[in-house]
Backbone as CSV, one residue per row, in Angstrom:
resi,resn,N_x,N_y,N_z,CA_x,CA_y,CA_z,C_x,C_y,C_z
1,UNK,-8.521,-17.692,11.070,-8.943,-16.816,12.160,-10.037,-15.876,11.662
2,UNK,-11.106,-15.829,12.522,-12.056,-15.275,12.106,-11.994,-13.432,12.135
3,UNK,-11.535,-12.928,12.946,-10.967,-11.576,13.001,-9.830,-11.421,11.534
4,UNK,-9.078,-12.108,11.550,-8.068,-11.982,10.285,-9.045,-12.015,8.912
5,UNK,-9.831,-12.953,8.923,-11.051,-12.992,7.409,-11.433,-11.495,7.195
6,UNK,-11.973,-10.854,8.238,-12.451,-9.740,8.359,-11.813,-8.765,7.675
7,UNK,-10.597,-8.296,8.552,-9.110,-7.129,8.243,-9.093,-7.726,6.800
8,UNK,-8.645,-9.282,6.533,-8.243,-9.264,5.101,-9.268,-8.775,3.999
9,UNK,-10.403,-8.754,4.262,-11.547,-8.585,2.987,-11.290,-6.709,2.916
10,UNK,-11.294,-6.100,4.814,-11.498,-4.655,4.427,-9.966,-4.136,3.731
11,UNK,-9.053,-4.934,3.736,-7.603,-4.161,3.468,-7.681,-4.460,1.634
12,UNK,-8.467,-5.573,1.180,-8.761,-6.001,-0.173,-9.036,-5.115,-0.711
13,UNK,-10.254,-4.627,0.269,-11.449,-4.089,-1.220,-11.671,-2.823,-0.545
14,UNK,-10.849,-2.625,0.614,-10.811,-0.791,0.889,-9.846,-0.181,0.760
15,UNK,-8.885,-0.804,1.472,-7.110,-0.083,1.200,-7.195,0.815,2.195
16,UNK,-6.506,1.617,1.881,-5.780,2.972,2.881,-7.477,3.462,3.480
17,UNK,-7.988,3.282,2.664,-9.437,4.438,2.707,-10.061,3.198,4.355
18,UNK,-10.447,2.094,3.904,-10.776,1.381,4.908,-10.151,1.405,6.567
19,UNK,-8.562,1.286,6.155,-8.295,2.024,7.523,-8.951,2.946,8.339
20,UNK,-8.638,4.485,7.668,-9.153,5.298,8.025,-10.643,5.239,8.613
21,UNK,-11.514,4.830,7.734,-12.724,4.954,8.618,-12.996,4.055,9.457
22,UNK,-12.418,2.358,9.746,-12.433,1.540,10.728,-11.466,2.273,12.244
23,UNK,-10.628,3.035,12.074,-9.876,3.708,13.223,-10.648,4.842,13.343
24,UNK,-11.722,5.248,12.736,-12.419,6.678,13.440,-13.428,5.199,14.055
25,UNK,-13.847,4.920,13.509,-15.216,3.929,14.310,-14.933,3.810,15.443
26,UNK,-13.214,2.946,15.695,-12.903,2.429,16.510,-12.650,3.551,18.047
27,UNK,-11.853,4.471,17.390,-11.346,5.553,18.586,-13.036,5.961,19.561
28,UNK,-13.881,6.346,18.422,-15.112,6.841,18.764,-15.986,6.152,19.820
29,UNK,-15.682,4.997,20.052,-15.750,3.948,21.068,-16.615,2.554,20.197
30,UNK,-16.753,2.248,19.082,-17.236,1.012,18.176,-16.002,-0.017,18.804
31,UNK,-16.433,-1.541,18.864,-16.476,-2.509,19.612,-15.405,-3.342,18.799
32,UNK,-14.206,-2.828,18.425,-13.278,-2.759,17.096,-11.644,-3.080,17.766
33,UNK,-11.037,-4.323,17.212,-9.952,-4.285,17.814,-8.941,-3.802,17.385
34,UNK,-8.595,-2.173,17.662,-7.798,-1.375,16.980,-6.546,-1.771,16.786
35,UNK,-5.588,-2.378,18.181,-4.397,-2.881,18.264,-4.419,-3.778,16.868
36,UNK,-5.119,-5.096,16.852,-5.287,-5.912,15.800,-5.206,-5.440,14.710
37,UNK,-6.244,-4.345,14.359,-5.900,-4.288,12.729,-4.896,-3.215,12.559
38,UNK,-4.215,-2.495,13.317,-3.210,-1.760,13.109,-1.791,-2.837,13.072
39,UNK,-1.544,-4.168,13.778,-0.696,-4.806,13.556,-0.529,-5.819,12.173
40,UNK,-2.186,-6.085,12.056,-2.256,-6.722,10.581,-2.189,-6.179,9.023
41,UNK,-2.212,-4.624,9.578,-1.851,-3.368,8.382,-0.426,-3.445,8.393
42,UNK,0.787,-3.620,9.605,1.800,-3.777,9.768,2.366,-5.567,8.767
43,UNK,1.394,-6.386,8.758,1.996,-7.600,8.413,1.281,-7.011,7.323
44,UNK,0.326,-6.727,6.569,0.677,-6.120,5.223,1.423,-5.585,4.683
45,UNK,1.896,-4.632,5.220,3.346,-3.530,4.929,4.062,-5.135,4.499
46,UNK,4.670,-5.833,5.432,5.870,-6.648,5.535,5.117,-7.843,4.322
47,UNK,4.191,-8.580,4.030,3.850,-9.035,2.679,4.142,-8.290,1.270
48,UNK,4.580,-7.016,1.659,4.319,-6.165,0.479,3.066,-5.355,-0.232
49,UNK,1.881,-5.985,0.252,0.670,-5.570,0.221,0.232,-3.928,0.023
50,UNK,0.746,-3.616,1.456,0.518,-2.352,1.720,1.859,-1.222,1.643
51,UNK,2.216,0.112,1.562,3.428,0.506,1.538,3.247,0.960,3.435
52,UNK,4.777,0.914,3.525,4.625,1.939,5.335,4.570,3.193,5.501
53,UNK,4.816,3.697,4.596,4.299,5.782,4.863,3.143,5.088,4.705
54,UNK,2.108,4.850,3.221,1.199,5.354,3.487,0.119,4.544,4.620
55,UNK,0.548,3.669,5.027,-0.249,2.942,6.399,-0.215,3.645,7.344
56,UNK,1.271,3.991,7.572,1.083,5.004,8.498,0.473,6.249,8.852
57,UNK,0.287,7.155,7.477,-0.473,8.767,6.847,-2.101,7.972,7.118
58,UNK,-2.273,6.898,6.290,-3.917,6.606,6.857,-4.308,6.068,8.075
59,UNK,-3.227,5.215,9.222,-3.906,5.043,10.470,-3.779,6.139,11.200
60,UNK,-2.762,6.964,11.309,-2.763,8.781,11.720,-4.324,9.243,12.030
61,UNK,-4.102,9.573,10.773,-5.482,10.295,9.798,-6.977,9.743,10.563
62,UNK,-6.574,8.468,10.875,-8.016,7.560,10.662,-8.201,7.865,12.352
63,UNK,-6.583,7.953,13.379,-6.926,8.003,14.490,-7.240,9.508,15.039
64,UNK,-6.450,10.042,14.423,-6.643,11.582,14.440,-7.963,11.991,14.708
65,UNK,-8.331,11.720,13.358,-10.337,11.893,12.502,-11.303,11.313,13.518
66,UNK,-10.979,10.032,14.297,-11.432,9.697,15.523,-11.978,10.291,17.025
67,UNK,-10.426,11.201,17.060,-10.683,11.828,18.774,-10.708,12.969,18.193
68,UNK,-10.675,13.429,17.135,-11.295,14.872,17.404,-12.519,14.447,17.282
69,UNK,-13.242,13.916,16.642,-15.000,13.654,16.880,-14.847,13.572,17.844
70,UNK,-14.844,12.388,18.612,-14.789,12.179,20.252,-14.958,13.195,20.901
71,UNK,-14.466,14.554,20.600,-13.653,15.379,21.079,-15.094,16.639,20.615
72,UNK,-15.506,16.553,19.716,-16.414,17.412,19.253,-18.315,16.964,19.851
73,UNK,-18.217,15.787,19.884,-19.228,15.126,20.638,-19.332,15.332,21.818
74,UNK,-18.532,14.778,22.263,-18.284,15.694,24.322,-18.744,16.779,24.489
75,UNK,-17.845,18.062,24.049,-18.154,19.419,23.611,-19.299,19.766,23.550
76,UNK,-20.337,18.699,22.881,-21.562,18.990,22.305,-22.681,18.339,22.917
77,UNK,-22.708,17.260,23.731,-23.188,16.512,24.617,-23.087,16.506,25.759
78,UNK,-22.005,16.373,26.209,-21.560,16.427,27.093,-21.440,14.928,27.513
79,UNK,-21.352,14.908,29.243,-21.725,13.435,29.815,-22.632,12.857,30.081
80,UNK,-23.909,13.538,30.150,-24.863,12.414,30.088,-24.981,11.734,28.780
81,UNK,-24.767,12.153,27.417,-24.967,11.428,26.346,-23.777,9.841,26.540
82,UNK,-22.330,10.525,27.769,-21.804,8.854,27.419,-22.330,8.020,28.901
83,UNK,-22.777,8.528,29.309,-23.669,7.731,29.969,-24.650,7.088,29.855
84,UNK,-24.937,7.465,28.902,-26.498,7.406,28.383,-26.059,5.919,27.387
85,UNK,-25.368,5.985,26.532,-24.934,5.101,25.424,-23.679,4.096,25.655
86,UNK,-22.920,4.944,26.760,-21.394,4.134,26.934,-21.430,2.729,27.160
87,UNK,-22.540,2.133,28.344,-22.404,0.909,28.567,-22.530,0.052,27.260
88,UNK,-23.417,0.464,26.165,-23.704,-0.189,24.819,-22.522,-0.689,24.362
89,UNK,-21.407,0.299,24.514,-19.850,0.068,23.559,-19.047,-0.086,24.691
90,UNK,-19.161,-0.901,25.884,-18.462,-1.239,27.139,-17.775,-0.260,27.651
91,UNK,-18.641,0.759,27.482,-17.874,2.035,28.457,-19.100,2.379,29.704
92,UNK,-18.617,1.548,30.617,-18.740,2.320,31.816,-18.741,3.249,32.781
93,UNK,-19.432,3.010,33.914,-19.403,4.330,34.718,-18.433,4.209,35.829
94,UNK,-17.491,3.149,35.694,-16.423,3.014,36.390,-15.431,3.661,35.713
95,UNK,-15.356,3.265,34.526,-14.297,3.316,33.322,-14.330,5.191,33.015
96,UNK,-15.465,5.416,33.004,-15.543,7.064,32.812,-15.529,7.939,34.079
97,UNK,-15.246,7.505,35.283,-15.207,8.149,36.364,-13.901,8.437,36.600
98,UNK,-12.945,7.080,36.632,-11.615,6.604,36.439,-11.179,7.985,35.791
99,UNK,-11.014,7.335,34.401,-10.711,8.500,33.110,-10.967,10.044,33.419
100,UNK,-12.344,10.490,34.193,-12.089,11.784,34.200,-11.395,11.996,35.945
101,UNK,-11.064,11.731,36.415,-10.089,11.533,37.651,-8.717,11.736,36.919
102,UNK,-8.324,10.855,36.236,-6.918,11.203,36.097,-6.713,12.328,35.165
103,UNK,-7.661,12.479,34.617,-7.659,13.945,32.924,-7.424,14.898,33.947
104,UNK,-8.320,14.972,34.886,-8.086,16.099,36.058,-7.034,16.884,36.270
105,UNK,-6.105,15.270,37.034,-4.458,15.479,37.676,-3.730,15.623,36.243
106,UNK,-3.730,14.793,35.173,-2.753,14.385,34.062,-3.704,14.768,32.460
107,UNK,-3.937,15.458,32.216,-4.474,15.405,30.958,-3.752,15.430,29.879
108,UNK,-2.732,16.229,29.850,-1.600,15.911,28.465,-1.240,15.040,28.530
109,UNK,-1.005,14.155,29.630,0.320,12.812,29.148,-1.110,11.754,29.276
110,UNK,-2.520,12.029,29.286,-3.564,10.660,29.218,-3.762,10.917,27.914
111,UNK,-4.277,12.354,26.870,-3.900,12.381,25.715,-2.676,11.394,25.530
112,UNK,-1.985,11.653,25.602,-0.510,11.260,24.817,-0.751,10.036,24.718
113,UNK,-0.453,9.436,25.732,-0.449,7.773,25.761,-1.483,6.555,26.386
114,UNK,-2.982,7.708,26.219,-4.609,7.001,26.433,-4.346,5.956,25.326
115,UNK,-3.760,6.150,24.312,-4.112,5.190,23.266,-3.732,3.803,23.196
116,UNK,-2.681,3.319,24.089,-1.988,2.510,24.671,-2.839,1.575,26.189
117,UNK,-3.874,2.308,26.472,-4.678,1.894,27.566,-5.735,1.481,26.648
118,UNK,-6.041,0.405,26.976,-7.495,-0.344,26.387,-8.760,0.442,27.584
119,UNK,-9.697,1.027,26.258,-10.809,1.732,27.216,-10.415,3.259,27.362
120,UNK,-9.360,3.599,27.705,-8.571,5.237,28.141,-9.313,5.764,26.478
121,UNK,-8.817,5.393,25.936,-8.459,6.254,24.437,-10.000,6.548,23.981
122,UNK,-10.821,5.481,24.201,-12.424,5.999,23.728,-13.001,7.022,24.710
123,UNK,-12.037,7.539,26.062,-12.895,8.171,26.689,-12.261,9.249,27.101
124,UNK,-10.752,9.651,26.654,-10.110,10.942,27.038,-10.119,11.955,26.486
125,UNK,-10.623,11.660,25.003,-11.324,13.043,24.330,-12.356,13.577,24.854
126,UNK,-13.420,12.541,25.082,-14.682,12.895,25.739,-14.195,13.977,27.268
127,UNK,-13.389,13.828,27.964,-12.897,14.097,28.874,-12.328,15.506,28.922
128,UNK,-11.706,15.703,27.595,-11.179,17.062,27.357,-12.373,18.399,26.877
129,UNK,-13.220,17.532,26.586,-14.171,18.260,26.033,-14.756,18.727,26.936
130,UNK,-15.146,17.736,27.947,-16.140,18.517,29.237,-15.495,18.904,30.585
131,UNK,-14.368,18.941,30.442,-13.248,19.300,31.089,-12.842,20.946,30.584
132,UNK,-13.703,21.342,29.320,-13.226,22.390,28.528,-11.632,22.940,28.261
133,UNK,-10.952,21.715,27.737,-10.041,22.174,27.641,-9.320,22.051,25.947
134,UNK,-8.722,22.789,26.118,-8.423,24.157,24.964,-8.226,22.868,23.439
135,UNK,-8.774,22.801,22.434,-8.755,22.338,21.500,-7.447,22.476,20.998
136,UNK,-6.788,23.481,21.095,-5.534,23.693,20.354,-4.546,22.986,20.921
137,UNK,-4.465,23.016,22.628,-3.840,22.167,23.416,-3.874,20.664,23.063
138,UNK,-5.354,20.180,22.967,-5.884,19.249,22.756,-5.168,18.352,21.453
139,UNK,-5.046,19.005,20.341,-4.745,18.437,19.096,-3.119,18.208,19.522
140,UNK,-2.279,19.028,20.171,-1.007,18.638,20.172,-0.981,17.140,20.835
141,UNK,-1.274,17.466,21.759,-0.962,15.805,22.704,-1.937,14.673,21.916
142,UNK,-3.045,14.682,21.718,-3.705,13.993,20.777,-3.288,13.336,19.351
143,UNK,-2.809,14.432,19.100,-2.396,14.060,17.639,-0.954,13.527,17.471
144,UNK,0.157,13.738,18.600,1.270,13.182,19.052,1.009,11.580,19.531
145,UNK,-0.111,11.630,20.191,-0.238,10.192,20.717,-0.920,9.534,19.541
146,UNK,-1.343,9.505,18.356,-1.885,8.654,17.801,-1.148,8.552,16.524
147,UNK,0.210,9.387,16.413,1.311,9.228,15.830,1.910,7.835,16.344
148,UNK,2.617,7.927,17.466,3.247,7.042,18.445,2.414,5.594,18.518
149,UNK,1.218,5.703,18.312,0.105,4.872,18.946,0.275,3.902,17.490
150,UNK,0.037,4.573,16.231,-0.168,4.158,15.089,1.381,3.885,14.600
151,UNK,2.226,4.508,14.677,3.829,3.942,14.151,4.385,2.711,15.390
152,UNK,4.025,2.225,16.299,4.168,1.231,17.474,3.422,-0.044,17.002
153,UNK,2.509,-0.102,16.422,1.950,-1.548,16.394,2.059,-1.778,14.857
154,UNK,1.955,-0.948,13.796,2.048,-1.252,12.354,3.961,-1.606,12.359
155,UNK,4.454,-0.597,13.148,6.173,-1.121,12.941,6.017,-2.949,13.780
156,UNK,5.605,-2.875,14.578,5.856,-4.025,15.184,5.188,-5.304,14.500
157,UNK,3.635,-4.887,13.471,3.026,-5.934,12.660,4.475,-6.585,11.742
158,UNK,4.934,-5.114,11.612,6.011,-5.657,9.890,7.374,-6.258,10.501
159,UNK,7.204,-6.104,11.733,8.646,-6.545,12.134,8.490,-8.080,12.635
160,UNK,7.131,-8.339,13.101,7.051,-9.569,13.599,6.713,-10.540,12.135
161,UNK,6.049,-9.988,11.059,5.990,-10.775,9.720,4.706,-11.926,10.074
162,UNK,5.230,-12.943,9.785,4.084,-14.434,9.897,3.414,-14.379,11.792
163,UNK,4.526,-13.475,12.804,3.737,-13.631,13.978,3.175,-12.265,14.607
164,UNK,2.593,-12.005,13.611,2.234,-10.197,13.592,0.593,-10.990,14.822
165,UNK,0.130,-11.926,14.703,-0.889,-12.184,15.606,-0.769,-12.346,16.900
166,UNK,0.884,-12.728,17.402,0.889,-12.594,18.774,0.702,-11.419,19.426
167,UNK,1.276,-10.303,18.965,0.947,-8.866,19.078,-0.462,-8.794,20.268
168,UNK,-1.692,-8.817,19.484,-2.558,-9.065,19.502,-2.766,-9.859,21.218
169,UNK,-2.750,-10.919,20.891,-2.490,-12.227,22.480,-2.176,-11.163,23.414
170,UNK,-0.899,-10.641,23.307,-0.072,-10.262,24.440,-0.769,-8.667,24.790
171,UNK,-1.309,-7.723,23.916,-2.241,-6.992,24.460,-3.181,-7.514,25.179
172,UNK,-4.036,-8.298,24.874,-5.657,-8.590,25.654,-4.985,-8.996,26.678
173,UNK,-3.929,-10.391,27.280,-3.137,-10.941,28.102,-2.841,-9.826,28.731
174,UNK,-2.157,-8.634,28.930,-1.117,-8.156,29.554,-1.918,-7.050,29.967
175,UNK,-2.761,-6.630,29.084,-3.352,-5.213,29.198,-4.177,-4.580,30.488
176,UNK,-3.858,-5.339,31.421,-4.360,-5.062,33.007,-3.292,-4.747,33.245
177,UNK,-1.998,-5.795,33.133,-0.711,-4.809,33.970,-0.159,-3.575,33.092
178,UNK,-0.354,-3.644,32.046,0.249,-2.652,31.124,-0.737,-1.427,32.017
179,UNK,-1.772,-0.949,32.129,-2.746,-0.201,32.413,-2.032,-0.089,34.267
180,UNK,-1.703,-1.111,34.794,-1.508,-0.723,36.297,0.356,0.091,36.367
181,UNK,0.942,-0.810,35.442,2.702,0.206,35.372,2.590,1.276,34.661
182,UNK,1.285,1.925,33.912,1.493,3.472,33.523,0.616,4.176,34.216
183,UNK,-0.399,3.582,34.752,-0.432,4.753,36.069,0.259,4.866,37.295
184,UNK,1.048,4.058,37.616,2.162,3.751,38.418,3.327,4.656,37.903
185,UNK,3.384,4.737,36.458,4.357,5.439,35.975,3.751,7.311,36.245
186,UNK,2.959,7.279,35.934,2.324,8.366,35.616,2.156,9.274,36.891
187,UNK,1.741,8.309,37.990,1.403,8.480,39.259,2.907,9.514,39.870
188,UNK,3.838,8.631,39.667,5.240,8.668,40.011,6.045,10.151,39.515
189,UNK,5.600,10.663,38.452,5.882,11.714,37.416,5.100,12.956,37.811
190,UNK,3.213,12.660,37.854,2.804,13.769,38.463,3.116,14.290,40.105
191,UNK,3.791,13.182,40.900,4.542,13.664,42.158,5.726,14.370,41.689
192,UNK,6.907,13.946,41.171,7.734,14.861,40.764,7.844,16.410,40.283
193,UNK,6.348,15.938,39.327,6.371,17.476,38.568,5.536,18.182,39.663
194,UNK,4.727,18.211,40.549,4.453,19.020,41.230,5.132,19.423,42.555
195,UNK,6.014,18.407,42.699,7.131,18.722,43.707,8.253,20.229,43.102
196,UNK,8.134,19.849,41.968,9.220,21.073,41.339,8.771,21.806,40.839
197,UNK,7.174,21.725,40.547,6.576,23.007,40.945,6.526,23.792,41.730
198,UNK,6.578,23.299,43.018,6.404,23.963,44.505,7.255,24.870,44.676
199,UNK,8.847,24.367,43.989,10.167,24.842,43.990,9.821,26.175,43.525
């Protein structure tokens, strides 16, 4: 597999360090299949290759190091710069209209679990930024979701072992409905919570 040649040369001859800067590339919006090499860092763990703290401390780190750039770029650009460049790294002006629509209604829980949406995650930092909202806020839900984001697919690389590649399949496959049952979910939650707000 030609994606696997790849992960295997950077996990060779970079290690922990390679992570890290392939998951800032990636978060930042580079054309990078994050799910993938976070599950094939997971079938390293399970070869023995790699240890699981520290896969886990460097895809953190690497996703972390990611959306706060994201996050500092926005801030500093604003939106015409991802307008300007987004379509280059398949970010659209559908995809970024979307995204700042729901940051609007939901911004902590699109932090939290953007990272889980293919497309969300390269564009909800950007979102917080020109949304001006509070960095400090920002790092909690951010940095919670790319905990969750990064211990979910490396546990699941090491647990699946020799079929750490279906992983992979069943994201690209699924990742339209996965994306339609959490805003469905989400949808469902911000009615509640503002219902008992009202209260």
């Amino acid at each position: 597999m030609f994606v696997e040649q790849h992960l295997n040369y950077l996990i060779d001859h970079f290690g922990y360090f390679g992570i890290i800067i392939v998951l800032i590339g990636g978060i930042i919006g580079l054309p990078i299949p994050d799910e993938v090499l976070l599950t094939y860092v997971g079938f390293n763990v399970f070869q023995g290759k790699l240890t699981y703290s520290l896969s886990l401390i460097s895809a953190f780190f690497g996703a972390a190091a990611g959306i706060s750039l994201s996050y500092f770029i926005g801030y500093k650009f604003g939106l015409p710069l991802l307008k300007k460049f987004g379509p280059k790294f398949h970010i659209t002006e559908q995809k970024i209209n979307l995204t700042s629509k729901l940051f609007q209604k939901i911004g902590p829980i699109l932090l939290l679990i953007g990272y889980f949406i293919p497309g969300v995650r390269h564009l909800a930092a950007y979102m917080a930024a020109i949304n001006k909202y509070s960095f400090k806020k920002f790092v909690i839900y951010a940095y919670t979701g790319a905990l969750l984001w990064s211990f979910t697919f490396i546990t699941l690389g090491r647990k699946l072992g020799q079929d750490w590649h279906h992983v992979a399949a069943y994201v690209s496959h699924y990742s339209g409905y996965l994306i339609l049952l959490l805003l469905f979910s989400l949808a469902i939650f911000y009615y509640f919570w503002k219902k008992r707000g009202r209260k």
